[in-house]
PDB file of N, CA, C and O in Angstrom:
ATOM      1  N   UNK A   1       6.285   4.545  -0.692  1.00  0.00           N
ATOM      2  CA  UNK A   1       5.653   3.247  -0.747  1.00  0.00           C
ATOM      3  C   UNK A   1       4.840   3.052   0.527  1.00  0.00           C
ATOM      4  O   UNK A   1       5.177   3.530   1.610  1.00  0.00           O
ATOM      5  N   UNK A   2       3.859   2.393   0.349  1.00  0.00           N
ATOM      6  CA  UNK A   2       2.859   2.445   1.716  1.00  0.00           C
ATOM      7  C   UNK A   2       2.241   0.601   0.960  1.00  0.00           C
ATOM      8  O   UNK A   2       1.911   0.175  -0.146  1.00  0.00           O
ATOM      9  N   UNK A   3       2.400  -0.039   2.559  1.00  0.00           N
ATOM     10  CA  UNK A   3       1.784  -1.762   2.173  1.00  0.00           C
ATOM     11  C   UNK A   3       0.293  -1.618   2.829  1.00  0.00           C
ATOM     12  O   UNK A   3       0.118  -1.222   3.981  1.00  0.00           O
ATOM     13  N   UNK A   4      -0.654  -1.958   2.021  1.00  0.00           N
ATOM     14  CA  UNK A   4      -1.683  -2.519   2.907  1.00  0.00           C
ATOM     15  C   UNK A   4      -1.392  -4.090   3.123  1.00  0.00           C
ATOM     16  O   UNK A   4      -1.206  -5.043   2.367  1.00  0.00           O
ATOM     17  N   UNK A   5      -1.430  -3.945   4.199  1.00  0.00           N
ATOM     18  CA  UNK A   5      -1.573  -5.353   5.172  1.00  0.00           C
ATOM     19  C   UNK A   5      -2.817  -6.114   4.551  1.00  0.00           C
ATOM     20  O   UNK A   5      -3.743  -5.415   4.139  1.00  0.00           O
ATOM     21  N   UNK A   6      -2.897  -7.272   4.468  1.00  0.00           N
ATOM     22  CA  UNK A   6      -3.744  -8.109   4.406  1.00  0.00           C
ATOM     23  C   UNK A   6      -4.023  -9.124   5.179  1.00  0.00           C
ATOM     24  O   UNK A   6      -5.137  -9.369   5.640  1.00  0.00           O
ATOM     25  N   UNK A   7      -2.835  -9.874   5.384  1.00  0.00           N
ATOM     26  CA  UNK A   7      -3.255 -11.150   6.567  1.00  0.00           C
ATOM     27  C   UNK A   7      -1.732 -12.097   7.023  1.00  0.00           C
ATOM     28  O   UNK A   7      -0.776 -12.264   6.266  1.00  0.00           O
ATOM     29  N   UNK A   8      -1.842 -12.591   8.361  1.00  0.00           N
ATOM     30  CA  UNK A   8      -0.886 -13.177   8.826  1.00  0.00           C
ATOM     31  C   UNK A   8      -0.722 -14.864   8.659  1.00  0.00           C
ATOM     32  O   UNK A   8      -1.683 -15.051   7.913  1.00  0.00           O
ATOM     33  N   UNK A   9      -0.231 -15.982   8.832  1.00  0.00           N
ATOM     34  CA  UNK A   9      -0.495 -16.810   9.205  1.00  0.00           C
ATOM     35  C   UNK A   9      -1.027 -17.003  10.756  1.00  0.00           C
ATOM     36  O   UNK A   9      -0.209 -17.345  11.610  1.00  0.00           O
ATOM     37  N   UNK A  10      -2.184 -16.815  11.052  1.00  0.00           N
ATOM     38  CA  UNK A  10      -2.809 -17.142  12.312  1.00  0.00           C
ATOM     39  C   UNK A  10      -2.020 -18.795  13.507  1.00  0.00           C
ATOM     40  O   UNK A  10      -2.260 -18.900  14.710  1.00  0.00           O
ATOM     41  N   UNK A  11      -1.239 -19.692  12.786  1.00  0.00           N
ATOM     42  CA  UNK A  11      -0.920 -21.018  13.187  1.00  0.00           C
ATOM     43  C   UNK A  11       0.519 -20.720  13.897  1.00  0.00           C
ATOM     44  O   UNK A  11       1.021 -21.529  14.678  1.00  0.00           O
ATOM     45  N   UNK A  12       1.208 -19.332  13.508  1.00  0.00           N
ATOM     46  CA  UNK A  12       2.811 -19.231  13.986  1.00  0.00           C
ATOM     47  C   UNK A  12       3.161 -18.297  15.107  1.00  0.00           C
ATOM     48  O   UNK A  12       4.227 -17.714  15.303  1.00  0.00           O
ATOM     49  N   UNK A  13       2.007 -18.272  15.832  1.00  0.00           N
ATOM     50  CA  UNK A  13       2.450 -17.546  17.086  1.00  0.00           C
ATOM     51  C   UNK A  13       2.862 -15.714  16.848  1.00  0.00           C
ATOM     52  O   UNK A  13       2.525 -14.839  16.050  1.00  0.00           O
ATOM     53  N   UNK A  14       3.596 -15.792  17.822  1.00  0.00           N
ATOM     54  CA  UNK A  14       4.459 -14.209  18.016  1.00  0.00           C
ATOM     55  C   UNK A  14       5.919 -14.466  17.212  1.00  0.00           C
ATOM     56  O   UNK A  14       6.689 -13.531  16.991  1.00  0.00           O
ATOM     57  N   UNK A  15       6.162 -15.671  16.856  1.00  0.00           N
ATOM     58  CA  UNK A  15       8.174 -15.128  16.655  1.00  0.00           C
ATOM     59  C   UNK A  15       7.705 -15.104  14.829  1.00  0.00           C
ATOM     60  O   UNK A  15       7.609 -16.199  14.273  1.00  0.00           O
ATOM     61  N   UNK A  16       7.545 -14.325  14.335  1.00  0.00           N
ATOM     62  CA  UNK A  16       7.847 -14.244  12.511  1.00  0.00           C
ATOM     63  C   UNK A  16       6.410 -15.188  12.039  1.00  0.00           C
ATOM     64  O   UNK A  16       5.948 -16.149  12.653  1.00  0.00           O
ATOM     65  N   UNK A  17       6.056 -14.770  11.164  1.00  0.00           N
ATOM     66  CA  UNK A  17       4.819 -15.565  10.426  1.00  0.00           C
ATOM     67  C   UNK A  17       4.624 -15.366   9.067  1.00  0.00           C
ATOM     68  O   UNK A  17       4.878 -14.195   8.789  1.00  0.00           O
ATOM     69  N   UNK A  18       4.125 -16.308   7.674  1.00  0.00           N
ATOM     70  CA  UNK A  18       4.163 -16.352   6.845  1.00  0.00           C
ATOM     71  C   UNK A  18       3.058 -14.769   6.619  1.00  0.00           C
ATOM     72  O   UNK A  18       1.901 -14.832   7.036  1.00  0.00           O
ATOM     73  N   UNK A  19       3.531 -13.542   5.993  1.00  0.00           N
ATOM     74  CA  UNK A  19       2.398 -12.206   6.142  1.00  0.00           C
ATOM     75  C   UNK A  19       2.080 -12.246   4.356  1.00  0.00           C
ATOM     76  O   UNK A  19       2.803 -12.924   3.627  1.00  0.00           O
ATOM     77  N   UNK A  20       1.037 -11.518   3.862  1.00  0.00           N
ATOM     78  CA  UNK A  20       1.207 -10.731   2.947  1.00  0.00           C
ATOM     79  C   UNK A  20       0.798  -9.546   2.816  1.00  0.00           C
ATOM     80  O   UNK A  20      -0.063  -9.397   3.683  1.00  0.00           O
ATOM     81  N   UNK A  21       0.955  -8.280   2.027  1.00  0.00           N
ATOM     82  CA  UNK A  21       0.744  -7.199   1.942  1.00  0.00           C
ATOM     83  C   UNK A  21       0.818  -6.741   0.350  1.00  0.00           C
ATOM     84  O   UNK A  21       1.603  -7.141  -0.509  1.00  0.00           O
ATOM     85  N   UNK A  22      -0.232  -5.792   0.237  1.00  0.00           N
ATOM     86  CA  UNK A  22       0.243  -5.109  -1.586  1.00  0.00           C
ATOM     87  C   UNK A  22       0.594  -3.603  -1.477  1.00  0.00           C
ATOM     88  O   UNK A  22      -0.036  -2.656  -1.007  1.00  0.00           O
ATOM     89  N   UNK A  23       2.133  -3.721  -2.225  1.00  0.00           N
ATOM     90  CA  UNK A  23       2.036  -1.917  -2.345  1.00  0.00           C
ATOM     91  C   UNK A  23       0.896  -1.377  -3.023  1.00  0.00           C
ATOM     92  O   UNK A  23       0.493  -1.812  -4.102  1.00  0.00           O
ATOM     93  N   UNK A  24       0.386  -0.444  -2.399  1.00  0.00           N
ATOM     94  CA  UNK A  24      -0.773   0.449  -2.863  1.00  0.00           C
ATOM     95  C   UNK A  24      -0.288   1.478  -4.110  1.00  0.00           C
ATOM     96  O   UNK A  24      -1.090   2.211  -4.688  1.00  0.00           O
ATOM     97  N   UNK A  25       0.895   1.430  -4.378  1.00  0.00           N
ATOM     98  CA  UNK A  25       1.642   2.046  -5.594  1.00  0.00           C
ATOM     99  C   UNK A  25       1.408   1.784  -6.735  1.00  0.00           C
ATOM    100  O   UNK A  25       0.829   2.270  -7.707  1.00  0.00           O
ATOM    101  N   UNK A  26       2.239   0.488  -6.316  1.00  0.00           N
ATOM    102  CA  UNK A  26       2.633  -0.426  -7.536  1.00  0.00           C
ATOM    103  C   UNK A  26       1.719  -1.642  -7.911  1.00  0.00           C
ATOM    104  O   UNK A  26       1.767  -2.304  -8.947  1.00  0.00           O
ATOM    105  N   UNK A  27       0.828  -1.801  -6.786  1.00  0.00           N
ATOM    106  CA  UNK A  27      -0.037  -3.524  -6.615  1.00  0.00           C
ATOM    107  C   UNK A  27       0.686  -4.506  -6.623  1.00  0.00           C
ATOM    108  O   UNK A  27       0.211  -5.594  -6.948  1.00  0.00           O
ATOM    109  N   UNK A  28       2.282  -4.351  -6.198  1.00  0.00           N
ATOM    110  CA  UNK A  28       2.899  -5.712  -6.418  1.00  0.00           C
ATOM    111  C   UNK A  28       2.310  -6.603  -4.988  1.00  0.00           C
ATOM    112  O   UNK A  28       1.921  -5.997  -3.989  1.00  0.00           O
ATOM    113  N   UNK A  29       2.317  -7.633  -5.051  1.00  0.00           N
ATOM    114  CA  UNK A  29       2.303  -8.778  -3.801  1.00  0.00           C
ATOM    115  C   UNK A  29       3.514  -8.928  -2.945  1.00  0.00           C
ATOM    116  O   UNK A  29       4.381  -9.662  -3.421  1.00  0.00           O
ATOM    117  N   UNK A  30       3.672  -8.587  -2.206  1.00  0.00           N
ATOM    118  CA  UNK A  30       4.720  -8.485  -0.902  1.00  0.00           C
ATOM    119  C   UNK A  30       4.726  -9.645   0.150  1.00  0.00           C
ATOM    120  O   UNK A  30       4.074  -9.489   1.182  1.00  0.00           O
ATOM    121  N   UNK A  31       5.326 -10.632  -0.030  1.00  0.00           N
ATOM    122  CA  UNK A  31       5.334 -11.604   0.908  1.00  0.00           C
ATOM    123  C   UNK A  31       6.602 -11.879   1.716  1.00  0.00           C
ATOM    124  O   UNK A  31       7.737 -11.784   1.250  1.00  0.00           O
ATOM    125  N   UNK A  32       6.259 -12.279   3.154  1.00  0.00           N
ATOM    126  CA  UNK A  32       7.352 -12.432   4.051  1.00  0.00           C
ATOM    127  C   UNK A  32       7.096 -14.178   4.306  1.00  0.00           C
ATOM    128  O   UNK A  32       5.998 -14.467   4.783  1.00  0.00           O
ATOM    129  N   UNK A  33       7.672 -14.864   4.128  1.00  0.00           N
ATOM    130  CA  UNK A  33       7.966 -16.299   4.669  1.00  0.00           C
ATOM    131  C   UNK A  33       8.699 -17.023   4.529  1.00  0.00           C
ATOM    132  O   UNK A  33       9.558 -16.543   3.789  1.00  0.00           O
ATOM    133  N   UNK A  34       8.973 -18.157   4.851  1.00  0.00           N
ATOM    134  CA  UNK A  34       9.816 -19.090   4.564  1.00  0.00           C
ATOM    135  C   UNK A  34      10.631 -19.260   3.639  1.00  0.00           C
ATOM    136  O   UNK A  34      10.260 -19.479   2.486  1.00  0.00           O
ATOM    137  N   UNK A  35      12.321 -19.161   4.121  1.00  0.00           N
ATOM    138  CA  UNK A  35      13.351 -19.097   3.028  1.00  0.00           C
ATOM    139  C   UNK A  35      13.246 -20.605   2.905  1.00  0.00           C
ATOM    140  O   UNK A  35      13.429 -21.260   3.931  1.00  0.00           O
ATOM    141  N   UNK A  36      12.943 -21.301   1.644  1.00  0.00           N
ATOM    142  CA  UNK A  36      13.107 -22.474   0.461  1.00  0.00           C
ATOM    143  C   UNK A  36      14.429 -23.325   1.297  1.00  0.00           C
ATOM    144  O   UNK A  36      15.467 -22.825   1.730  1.00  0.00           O
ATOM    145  N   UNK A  37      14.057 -24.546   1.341  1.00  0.00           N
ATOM    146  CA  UNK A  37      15.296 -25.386   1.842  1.00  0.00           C
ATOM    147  C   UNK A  37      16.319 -25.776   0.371  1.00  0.00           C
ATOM    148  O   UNK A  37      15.878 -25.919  -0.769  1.00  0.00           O
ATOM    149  N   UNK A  38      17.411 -25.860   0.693  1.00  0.00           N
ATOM    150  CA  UNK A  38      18.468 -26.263  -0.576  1.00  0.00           C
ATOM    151  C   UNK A  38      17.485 -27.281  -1.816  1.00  0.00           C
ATOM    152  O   UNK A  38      17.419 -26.889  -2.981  1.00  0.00           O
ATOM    153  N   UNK A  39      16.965 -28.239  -1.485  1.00  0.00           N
ATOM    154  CA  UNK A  39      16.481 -29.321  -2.015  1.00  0.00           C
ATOM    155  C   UNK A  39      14.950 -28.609  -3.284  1.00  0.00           C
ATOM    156  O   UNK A  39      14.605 -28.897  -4.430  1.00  0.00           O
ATOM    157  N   UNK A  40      14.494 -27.694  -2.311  1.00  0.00           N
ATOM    158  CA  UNK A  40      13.150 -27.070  -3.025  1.00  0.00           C
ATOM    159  C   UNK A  40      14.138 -25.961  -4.238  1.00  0.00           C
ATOM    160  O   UNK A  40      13.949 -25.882  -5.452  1.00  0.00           O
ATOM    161  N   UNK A  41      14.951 -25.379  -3.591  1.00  0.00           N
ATOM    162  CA  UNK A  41      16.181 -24.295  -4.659  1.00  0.00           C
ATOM    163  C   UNK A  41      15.928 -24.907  -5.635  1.00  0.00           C
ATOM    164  O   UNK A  41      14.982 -24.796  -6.414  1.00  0.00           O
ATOM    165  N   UNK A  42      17.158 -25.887  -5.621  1.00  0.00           N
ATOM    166  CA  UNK A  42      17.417 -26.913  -6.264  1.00  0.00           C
ATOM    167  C   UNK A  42      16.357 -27.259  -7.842  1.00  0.00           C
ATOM    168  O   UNK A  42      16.456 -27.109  -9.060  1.00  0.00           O
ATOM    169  N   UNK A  43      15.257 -27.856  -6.721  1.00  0.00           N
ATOM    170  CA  UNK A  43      13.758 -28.342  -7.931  1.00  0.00           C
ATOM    171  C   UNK A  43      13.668 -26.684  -8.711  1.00  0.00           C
ATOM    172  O   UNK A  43      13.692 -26.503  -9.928  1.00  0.00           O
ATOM    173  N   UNK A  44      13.584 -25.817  -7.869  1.00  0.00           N
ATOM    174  CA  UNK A  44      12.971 -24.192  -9.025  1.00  0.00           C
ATOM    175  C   UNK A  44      13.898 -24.344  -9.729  1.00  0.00           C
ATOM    176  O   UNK A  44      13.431 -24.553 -10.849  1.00  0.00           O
ATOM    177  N   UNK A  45      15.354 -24.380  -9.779  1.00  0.00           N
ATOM    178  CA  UNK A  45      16.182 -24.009 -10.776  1.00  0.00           C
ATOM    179  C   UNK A  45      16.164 -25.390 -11.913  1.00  0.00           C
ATOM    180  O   UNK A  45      16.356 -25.321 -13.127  1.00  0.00           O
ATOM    181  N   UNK A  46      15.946 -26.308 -11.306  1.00  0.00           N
ATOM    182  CA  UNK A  46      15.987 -27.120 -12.678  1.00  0.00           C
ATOM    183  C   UNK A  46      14.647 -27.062 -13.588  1.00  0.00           C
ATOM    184  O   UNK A  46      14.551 -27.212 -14.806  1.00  0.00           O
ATOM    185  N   UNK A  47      13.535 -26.770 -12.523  1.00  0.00           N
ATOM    186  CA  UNK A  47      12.367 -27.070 -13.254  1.00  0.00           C
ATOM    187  C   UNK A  47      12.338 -25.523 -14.096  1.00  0.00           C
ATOM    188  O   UNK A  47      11.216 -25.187 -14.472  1.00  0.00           O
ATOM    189  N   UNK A  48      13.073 -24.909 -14.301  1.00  0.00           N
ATOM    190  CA  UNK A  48      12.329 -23.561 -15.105  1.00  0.00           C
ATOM    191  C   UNK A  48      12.156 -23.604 -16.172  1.00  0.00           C
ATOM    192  O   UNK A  48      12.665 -24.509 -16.832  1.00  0.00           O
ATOM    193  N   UNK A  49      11.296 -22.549 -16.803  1.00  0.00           N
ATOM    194  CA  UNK A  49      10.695 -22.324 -17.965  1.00  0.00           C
ATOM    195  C   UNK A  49      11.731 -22.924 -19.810  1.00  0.00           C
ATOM    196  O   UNK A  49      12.802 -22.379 -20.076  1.00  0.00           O
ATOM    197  N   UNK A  50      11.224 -23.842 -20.617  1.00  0.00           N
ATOM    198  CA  UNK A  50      12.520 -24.057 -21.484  1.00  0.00           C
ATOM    199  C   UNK A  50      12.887 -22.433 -21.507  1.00  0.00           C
ATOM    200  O   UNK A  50      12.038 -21.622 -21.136  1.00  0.00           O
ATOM    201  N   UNK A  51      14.350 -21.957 -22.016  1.00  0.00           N
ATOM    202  CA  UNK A  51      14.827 -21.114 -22.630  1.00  0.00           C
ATOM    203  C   UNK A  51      15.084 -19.974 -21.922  1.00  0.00           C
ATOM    204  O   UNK A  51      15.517 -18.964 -22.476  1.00  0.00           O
ATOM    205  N   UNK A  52      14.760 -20.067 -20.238  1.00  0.00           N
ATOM    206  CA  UNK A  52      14.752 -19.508 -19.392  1.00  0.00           C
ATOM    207  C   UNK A  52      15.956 -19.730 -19.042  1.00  0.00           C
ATOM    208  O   UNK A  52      16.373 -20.887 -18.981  1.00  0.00           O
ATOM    209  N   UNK A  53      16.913 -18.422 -18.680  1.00  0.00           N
ATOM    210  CA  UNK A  53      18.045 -18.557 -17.732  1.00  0.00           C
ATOM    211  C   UNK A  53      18.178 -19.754 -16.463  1.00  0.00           C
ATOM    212  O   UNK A  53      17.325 -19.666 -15.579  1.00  0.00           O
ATOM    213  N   UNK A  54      18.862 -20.490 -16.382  1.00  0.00           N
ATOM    214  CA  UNK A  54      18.764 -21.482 -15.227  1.00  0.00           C
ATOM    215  C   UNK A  54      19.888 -20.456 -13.910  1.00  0.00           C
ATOM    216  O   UNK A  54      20.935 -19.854 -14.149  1.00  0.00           O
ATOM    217  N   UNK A  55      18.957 -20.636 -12.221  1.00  0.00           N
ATOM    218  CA  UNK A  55      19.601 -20.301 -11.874  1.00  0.00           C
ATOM    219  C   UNK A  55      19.026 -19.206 -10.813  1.00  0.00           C
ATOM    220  O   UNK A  55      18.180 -18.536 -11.405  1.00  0.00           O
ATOM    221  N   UNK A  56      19.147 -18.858  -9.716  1.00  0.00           N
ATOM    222  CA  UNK A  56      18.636 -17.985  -8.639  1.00  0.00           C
ATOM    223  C   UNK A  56      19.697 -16.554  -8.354  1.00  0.00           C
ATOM    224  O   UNK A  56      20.470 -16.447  -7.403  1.00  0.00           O
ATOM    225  N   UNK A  57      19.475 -15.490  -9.496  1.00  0.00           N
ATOM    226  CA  UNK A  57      20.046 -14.369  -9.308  1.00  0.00           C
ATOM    227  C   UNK A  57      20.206 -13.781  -7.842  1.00  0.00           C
ATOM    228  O   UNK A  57      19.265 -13.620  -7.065  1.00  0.00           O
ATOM    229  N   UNK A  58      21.106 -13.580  -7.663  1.00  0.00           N
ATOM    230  CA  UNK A  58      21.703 -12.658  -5.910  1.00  0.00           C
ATOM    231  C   UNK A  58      20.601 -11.925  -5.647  1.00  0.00           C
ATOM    232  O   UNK A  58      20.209 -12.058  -4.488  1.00  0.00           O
ATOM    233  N   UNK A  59      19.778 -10.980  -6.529  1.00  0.00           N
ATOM    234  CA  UNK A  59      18.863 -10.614  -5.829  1.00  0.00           C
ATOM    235  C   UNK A  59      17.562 -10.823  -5.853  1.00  0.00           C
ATOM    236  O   UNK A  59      16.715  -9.947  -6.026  1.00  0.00           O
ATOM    237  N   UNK A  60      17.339 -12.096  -5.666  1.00  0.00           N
ATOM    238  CA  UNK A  60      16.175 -12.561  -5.588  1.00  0.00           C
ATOM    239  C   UNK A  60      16.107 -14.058  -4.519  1.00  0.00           C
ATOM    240  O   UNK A  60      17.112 -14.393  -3.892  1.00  0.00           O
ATOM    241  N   UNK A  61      15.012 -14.726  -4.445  1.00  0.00           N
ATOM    242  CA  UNK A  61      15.001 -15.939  -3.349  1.00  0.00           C
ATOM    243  C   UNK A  61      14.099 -16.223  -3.830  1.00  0.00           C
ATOM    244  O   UNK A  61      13.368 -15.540  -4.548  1.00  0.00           O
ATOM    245  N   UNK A  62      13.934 -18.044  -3.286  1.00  0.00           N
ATOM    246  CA  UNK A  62      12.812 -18.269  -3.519  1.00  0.00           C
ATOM    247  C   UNK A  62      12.245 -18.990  -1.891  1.00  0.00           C
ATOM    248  O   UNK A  62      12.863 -19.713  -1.109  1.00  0.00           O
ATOM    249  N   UNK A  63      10.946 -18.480  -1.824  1.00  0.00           N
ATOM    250  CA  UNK A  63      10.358 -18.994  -0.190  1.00  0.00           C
ATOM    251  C   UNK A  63       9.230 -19.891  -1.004  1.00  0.00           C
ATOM    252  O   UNK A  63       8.947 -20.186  -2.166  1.00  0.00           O
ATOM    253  N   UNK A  64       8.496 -20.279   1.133  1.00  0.00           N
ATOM    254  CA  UNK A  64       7.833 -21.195   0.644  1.00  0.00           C
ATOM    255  C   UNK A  64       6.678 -20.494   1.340  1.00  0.00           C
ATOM    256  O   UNK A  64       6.776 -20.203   2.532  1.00  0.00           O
ATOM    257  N   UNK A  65       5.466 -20.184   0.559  1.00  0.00           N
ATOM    258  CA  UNK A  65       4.266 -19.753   1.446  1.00  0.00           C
ATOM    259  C   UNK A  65       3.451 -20.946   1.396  1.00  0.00           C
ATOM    260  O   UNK A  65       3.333 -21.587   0.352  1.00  0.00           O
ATOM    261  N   UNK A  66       2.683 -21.389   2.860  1.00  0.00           N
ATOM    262  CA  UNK A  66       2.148 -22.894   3.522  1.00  0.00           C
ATOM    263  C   UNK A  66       1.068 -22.839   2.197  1.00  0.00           C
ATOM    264  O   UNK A  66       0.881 -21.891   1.434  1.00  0.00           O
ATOM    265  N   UNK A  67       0.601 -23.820   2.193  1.00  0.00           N
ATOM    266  CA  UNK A  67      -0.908 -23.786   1.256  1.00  0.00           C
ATOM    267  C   UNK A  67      -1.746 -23.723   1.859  1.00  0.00           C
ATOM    268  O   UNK A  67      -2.599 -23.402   1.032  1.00  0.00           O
ATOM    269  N   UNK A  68      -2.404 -23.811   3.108  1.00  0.00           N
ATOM    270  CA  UNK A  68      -3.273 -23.376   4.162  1.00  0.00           C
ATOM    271  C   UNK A  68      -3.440 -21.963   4.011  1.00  0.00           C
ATOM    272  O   UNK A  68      -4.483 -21.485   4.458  1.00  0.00           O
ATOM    273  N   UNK A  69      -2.515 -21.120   3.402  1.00  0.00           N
ATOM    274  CA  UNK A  69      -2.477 -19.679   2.945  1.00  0.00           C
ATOM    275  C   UNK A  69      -3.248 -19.111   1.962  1.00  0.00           C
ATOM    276  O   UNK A  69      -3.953 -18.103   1.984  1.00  0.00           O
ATOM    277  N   UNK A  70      -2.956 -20.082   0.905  1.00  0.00           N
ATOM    278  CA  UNK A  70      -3.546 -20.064  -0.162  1.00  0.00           C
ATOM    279  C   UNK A  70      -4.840 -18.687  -0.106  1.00  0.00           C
ATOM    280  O   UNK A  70      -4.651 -17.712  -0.833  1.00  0.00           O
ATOM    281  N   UNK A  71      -5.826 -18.727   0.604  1.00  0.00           N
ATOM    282  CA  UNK A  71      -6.828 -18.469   0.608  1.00  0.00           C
ATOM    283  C   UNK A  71      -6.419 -16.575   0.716  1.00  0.00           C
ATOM    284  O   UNK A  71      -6.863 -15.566   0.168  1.00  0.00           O
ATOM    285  N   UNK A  72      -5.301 -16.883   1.784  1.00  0.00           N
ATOM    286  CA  UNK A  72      -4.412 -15.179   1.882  1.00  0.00           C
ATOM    287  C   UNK A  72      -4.138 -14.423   0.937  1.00  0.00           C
ATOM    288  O   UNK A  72      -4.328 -13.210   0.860  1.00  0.00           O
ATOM    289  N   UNK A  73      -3.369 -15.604  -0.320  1.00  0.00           N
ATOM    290  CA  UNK A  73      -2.353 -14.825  -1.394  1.00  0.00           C
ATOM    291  C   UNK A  73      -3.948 -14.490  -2.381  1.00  0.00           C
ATOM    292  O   UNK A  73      -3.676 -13.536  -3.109  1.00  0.00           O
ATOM    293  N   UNK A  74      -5.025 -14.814  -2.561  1.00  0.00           N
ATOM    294  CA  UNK A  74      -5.875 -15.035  -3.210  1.00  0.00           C
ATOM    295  C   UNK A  74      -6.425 -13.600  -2.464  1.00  0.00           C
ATOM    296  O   UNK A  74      -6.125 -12.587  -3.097  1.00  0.00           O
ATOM    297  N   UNK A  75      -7.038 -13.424  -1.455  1.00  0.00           N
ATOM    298  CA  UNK A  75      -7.039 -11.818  -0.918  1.00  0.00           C
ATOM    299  C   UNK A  75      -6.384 -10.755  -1.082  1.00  0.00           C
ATOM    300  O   UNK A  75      -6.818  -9.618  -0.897  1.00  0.00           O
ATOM    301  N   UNK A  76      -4.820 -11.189  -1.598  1.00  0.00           N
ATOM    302  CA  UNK A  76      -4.051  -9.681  -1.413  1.00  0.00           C
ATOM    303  C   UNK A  76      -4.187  -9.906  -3.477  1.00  0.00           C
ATOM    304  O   UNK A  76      -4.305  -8.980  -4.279  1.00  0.00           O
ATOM    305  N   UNK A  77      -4.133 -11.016  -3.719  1.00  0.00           N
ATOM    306  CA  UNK A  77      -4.522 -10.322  -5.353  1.00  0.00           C
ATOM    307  C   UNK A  77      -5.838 -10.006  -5.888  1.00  0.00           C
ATOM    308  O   UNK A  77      -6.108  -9.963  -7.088  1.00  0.00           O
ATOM    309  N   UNK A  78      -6.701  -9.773  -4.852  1.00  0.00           N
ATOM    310  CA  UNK A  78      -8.255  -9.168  -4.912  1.00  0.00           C
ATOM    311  C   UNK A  78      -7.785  -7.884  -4.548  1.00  0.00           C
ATOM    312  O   UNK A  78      -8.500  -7.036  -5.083  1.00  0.00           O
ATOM    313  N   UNK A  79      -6.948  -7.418  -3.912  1.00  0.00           N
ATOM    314  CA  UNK A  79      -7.087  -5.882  -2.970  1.00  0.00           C
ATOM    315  C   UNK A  79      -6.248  -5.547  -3.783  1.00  0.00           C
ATOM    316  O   UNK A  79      -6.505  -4.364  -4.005  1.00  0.00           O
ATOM    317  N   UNK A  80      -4.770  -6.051  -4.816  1.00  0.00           N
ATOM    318  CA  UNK A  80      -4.337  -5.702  -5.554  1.00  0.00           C
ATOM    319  C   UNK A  80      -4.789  -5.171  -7.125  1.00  0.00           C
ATOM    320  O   UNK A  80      -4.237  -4.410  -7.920  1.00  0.00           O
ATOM    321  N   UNK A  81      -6.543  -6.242  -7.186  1.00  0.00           N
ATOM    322  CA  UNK A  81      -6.957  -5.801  -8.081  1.00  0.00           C
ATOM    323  C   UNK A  81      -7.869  -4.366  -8.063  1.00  0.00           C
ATOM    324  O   UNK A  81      -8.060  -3.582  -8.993  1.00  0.00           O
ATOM    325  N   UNK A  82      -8.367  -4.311  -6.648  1.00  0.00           N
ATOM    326  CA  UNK A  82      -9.427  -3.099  -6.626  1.00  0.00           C
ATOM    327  C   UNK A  82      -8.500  -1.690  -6.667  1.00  0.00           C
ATOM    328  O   UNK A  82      -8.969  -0.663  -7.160  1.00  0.00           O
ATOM    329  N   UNK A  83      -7.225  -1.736  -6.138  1.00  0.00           N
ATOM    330  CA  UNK A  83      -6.222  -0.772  -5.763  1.00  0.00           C
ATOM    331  C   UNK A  83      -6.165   0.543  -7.251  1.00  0.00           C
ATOM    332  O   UNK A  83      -5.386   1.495  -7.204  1.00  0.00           O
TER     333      UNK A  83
END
């Protein structure tokens, strides 16, 4: 597996920052940020899809990427598309 890098949050300094990256493999979207406060959990699991399992499987999470980002996640699914 090999990530191309795409972009950081520029606003969070040196300690950890909202990143994304696409495996060049697979084209999945690879994001590092913000683990979801109880309250946001909470809203994903009730709000899901009708007929959808309710509920946040062990191996998975849900974060929060800023919307100031927006413009980021929209780049790495352009580089995911040319890949």
């Amino acid at each position: 597996m090999e990530l191309l890098f795409i972009g950081i949050d520029p606003e969070t300094g040196q300690n950890g920052s909202p990143t994304a990256w696409v495996d060049k493999e697979t084209r999945d979207i690879v994001l590092q940020s913000y683990t979801a406060d109880e309250a946001t959990r909470q809203q994903a699991i009730e709000n899901t899809a009708p007929g959808h399992a309710k509920g946040i499987p062990a191996h998975e999470t849900v974060i929060r990427f800023p919307a100031h980002l927006i413009p980021l996640l929209r780049e790495a699914c352009d580089a995911a598309d040319r890949l």
